[in-house]
C-alpha positions as CSV (number, residue, x, y, z in Angstrom):
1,X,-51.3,-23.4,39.3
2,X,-47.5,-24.3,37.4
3,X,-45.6,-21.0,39.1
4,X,-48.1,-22.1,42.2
5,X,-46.1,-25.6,42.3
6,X,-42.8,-24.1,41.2
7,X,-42.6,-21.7,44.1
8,X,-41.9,-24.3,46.6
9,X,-38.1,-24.7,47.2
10,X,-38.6,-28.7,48.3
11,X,-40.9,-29.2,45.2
12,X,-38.1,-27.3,42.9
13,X,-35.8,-30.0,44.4
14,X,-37.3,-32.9,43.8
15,X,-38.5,-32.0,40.4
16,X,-34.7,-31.3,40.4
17,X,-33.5,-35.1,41.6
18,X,-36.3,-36.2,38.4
19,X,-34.4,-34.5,36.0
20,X,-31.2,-35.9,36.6
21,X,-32.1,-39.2,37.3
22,X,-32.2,-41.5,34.2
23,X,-34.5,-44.0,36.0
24,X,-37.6,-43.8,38.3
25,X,-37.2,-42.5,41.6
26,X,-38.6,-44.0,44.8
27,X,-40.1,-41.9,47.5
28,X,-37.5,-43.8,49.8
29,X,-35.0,-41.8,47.4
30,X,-36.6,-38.3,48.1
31,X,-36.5,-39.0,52.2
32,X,-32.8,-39.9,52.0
33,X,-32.0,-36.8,50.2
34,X,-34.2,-33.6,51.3
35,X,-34.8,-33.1,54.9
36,X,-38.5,-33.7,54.9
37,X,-40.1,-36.8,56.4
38,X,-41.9,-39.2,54.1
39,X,-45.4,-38.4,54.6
40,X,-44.2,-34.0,53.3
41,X,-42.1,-35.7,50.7
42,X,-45.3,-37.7,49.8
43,X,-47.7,-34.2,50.2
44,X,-44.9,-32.6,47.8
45,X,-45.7,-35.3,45.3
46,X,-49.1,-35.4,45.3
47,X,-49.1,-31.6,44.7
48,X,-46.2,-32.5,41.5
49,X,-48.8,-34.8,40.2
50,X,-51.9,-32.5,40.5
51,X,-49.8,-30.1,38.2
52,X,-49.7,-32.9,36.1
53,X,-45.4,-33.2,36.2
54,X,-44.7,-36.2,37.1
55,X,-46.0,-39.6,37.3
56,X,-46.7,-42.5,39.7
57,X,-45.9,-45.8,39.9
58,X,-46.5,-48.1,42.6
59,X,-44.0,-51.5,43.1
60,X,-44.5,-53.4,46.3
61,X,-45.2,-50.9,49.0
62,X,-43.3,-48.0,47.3
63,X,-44.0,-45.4,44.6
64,X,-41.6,-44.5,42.0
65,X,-41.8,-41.2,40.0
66,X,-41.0,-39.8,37.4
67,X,-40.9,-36.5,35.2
68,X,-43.8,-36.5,32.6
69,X,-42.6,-36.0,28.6
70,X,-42.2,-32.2,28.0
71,X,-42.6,-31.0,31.7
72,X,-39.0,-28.9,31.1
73,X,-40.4,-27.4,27.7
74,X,-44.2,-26.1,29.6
75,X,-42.1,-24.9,32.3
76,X,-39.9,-23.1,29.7
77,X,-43.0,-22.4,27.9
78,X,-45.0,-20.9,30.9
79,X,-41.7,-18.4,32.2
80,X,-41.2,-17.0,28.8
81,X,-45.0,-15.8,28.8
82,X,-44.1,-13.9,31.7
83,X,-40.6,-12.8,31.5
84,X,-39.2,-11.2,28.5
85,X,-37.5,-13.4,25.8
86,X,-34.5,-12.2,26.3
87,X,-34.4,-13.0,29.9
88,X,-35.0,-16.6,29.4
89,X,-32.2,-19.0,28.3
């Protein structure tokens, strides 16, 4: 299901705007910043959380999200059992 999720280039980018962001991201966020309407941006998510990657949080009428605690180490994790070691940084 992980290299399911991860093959998506809009859910690679969003998980991408999570890493760099040092505080919770609102769905209002994503829509300004990838060109997908906020009802895919919302599908995207929903898929994110299913993987267990991120996490919701809802404020008023928006959702804020962010990366779950260790997401970049199972991701590292899951490539290295399928690409040799010394292929993985």
């Amino acid at each position: 299901m992980l290299f399911k999720v991860l093959a998506d280039p809009h859910r690679l980018a969003i998980l991408a705007i999570l890493a760099r962001s040092d505080e919770d991201v609102c769905v209002c966020e994503f829509t300004a910043d990838l060109p997908l309407n906020q009802p895919t941006v919302s599908h995207h998510l929903r898929l994110l959380r299913e993987a267990d990657l991120v996490t919701a949080e809802r404020r008023g009428t928006w959702s804020y999200y962010r990366l779950k605690p260790g997401v970049r180490a199972r991701i590292i994790a899951a490539l290295r059992r399928v690409v040799p070691e010394s292929d993985v940084a």
